[in-house]
C-alpha positions as CSV (number, residue, x, y, z in Angstrom):
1,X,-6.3,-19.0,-21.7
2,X,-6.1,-15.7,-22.8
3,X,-3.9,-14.1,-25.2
4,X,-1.0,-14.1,-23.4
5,X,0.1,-17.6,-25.0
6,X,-1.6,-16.8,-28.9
7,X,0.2,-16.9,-31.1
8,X,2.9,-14.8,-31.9
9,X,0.8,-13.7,-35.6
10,X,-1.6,-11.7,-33.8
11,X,1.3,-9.4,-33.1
12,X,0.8,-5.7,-34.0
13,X,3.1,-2.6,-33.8
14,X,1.8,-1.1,-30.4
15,X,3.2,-4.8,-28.8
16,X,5.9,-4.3,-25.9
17,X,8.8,-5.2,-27.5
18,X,12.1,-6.1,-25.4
19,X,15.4,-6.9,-26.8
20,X,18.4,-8.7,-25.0
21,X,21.1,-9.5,-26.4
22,X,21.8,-13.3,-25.7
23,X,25.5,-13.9,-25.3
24,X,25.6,-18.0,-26.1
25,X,24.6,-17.3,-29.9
26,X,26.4,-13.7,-30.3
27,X,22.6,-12.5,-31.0
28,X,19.8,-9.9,-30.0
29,X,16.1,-11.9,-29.3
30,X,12.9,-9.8,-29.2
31,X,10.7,-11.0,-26.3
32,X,7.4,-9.5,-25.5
33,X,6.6,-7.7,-22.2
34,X,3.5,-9.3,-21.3
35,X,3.9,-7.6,-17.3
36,X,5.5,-6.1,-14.7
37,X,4.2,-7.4,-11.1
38,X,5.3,-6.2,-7.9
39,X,5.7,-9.4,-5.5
40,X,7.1,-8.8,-2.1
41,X,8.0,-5.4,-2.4
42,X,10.1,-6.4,-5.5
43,X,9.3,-6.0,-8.9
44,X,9.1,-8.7,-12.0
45,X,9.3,-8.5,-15.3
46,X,7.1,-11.6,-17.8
47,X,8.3,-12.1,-21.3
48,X,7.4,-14.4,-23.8
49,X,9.7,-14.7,-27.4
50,X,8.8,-12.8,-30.5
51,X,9.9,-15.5,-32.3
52,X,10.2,-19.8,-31.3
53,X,13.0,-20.3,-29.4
54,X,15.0,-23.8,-29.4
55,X,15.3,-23.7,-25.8
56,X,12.1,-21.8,-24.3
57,X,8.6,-24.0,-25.0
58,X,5.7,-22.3,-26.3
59,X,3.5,-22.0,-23.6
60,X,7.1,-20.9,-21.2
61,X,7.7,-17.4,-20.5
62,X,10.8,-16.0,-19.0
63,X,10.9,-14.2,-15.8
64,X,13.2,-11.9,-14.8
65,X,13.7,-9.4,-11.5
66,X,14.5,-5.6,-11.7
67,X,16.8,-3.7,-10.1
68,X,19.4,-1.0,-10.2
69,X,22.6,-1.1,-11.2
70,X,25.5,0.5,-9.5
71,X,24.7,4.2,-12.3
72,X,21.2,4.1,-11.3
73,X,20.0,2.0,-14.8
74,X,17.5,-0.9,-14.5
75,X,18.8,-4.2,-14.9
76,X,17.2,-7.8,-15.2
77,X,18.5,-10.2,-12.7
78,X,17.9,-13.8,-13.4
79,X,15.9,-15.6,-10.4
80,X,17.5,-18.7,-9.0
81,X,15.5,-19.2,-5.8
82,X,13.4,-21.7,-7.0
83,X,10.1,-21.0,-4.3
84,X,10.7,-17.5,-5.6
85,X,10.1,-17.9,-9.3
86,X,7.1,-20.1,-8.2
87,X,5.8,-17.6,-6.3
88,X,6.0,-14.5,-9.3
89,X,4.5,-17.1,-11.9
90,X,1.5,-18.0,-9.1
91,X,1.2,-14.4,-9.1
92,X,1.2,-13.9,-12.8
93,X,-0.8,-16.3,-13.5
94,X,-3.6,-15.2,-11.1
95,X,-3.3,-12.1,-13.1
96,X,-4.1,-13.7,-16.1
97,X,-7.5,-15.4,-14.5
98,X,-8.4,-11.7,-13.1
99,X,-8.0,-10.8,-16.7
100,X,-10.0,-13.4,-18.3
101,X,-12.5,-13.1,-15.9
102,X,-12.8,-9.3,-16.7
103,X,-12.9,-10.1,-20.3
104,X,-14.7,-13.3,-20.9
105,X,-15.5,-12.4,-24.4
106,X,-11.7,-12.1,-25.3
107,X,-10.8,-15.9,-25.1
């Protein structure tokens, strides 16, 4: 696969850093932006932790929706349309083949 799951070490400044605050453990978590898709006329956010995460797996990424909220400021919405979340990973992930096929010396 390629380096979209590597580990976290290969890391360097010029990484997309994202930071949400998560409210169960009173906390900010740094999560890398691996992309932003456009599915249906919508568009996706794909994150992955900086750091191991108790209750995200290492090879899970999280996958949010953007939109607008009510003062014009993006937002990300949590997807609970199951077909839909399948549907922006599909897409991601084909992505990620289009990439590795581009750049076969990278994996």
């Amino acid at each position: 696969m390629a380096d979209f799951f590597k580990d976290q070490n290969d890391a360097t400044e010029e990484d997309d850093i994202i930071t949400l605050y998560n409210e169960a453990t009173d906390s900010d978590e740094d999560f890398y932006h691996l992309a932003t898709i456009d599915v249906d006329d919508r568009w996706f956010v794909v994150m992955k932790p900086v750091e191991q995460l108790p209750d995200i797996a290492d090879d899970e990424v999280l996958i949010y929706e953007l939109a607008e909220d009510d003062d014009g400021n993006d937002v990300f919405v949590p997807i609970e349309d199951d077909a839909l979340l399948d549907k922006v990973f599909d897409e991601f992930m084909a992505e990620v083949e289009k990439y590795e096929a581009e750049h076969p010396d990278e994996e």
